[in-house]
C-alpha positions in Angstrom: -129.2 -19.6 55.2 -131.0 -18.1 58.2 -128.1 -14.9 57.8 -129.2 -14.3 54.3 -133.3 -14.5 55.3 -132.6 -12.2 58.3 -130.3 -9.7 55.9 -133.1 -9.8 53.4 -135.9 -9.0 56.1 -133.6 -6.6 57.4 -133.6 -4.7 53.7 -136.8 -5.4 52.9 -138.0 -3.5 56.4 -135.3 -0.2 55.5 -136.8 0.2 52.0 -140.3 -0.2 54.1 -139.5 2.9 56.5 -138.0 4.6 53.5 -141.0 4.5 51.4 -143.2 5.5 54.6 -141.0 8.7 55.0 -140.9 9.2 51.6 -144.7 9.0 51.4 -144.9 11.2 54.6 -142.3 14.2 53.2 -144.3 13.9 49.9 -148.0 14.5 52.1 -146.7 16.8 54.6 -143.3 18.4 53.6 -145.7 21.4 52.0 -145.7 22.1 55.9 -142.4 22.5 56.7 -142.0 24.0 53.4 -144.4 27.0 54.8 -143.1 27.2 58.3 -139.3 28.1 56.8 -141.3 30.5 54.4 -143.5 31.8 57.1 -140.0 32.5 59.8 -138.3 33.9 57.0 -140.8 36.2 55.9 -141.3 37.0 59.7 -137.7 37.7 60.1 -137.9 40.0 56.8 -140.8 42.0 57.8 -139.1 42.6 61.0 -136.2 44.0 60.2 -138.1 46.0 57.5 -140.3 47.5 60.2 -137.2 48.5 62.2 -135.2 50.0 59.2 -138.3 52.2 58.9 -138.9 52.9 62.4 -134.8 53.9 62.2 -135.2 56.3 59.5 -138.3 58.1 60.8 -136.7 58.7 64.0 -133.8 59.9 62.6 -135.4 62.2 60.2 -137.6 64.0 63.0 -134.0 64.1 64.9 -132.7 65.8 62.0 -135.7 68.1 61.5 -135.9 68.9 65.6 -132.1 70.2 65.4 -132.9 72.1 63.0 -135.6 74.1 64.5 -133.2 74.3 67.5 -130.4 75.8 65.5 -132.9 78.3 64.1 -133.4 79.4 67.9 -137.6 79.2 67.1 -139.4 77.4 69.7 -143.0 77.5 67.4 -140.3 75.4 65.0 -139.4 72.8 67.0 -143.4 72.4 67.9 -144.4 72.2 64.7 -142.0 69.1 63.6 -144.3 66.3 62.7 -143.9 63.6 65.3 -145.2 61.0 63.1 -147.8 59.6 64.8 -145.2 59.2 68.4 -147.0 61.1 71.7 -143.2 60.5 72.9 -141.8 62.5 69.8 -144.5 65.2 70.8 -143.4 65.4 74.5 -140.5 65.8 74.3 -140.4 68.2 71.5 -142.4 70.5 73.8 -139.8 70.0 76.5 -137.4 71.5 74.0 -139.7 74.1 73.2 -140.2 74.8 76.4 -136.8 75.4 77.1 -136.0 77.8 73.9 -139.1 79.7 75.1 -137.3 79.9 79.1 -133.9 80.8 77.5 -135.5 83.4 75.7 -137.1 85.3 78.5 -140.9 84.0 77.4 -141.6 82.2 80.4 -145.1 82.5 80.0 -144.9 80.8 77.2 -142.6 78.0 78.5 -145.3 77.1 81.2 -147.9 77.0 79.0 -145.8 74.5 76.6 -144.8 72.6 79.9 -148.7 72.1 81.0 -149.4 71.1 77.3 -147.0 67.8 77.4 -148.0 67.2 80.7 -151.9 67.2 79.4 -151.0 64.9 76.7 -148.0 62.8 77.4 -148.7 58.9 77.9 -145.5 58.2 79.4 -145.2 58.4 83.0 -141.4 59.7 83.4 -142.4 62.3 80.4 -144.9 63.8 82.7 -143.2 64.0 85.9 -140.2 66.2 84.1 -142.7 68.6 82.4 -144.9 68.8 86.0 -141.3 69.4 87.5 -139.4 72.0 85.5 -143.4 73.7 85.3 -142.3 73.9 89.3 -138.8 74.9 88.8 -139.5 77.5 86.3 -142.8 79.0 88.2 -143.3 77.7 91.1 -143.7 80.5 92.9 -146.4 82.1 90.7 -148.2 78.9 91.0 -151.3 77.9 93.3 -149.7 77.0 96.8 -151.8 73.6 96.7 -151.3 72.7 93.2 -147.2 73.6 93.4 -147.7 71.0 96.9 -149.8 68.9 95.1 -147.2 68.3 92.3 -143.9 67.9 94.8 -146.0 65.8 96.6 -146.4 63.4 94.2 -142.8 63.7 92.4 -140.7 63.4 95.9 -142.3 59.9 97.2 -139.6 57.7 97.5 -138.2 56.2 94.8 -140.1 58.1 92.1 -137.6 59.0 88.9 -137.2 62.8 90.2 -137.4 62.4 94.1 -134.4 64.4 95.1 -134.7 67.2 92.6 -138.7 67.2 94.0 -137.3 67.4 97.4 -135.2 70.2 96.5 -138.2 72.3 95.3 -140.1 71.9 98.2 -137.2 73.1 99.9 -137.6 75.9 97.9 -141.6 76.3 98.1 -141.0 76.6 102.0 -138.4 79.5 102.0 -141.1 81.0 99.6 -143.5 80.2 102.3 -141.3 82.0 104.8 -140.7 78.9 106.6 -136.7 79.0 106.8 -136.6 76.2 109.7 -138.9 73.8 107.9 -136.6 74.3 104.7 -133.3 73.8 106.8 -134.4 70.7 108.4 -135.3 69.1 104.9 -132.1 69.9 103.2 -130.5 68.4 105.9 -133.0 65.1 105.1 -131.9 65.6 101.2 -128.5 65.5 102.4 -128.4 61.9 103.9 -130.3 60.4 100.9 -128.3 58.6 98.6 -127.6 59.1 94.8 -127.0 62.8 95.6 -125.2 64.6 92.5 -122.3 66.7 93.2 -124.5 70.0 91.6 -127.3 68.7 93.8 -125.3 68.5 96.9 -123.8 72.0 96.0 -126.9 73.5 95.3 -128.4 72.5 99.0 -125.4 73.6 100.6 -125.3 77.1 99.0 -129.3 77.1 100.2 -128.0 76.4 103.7 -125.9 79.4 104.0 -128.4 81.6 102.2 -130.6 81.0 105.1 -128.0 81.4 107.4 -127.5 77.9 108.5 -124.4 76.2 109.0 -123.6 73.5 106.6 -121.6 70.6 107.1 -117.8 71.1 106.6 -117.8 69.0 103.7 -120.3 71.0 102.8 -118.9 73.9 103.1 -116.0 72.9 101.3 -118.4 71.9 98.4 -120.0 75.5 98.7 -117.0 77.6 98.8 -115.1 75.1 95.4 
């Protein structure tokens, strides 16, 4: 007898707890209801947003390659960037280039100080200030061209060793052969040195009538 009261209480409490979550899933399953809605929605949206972002970066792609294939820097300028100051850098690196392979390199450096005036991104900045350098350096003011290497060879910067390498270059302009010898020899025991790099400084060496390393010299002479 006390089996069958305790089996009873024992039902009697389940269909309790099942009417409670019953009662409970009635009042508040609207909110779990919403938060599936609200994740999948969410998840919806965002892939949306990224489909979009995908096919407007691919259609300026498209647009900038063809302005390149049309060889007309004032093209590749005039490609709407949609809204990106990243798009619009670095089409005026481009530009900048088709205006330097063409023999306009006034034009080029005027491009090159117009991303560097309105690029956000750091790294986009630094490569227009440099190739500006590379491609004029030594029409430039002596204190901004120092002023600009300065700041792109301190250590670790994204362009250090190329930097270096033009103010290598800035002191041979300067007629300062030693000076430049001694820091391509500083260039040369850095690491992360790129075999064009490493070429590049050993070809300066002999041009200034230095003598290179043998390995160097092997690299030279290849």
């Amino acid at each position: 007898m006390a089996n069958q009261n305790d089996s009873f209480i024992d039902e009697v409490t389940e269909e309790l707890r099942r009417d409670r979550l019953y009662g409970a899933m009635r009042r508040y399953g609207w909110i779990g209801i919403l938060l599936i809605v609200v994740i999948v929605g969410g998840a919806a949206w965002r892939e949306y947003s990224l489909a979009r972002k995908r096919a407007a970066a691919e259609a300026w792609g498209d647009a900038i390659l063809a302005a390149e294939a049309a060889d007309d820097p004032a093209a590749i300028l005039a490609v709407d960037p949609r809204g990106s100051t990243g798009r619009a850098a670095l089409a005026g690196l481009l530009a900048a280039g088709e205006y330097a392979g063409s023999g306009d390199d006034a034009a080029a450096a005027e491009t090159l100080r117009g991303v560097s005036d309105a690029a956000e991104r750091a790294v986009l900045i630094d490569l227009a200030q440099l190739k500006l350098v590379m491609l004029n350096g030594s029409d430039m003011d002596p204190s901004e061209r120092d002023a600009i290497l300065t700041r792109l060879s301190r250590t670790g910067a994204p362009f250090e060793l190329l930097a270096l390498e033009q103010k290598a270059v800035a002191l041979v302009d300067a007629g300062r052969s030693e000076d430049a010898v001694s820091l391509i020899r500083q260039i040369q025991q850095k690491d992360g040195l790129t075999e064009a790099l490493r070429r590049r400084l050993s070809e300066m060496m002999i041009a200034l009538g230095a003598e290179p390393e043998p390995a160097d010299m092997a690299d030279a002479t290849n």
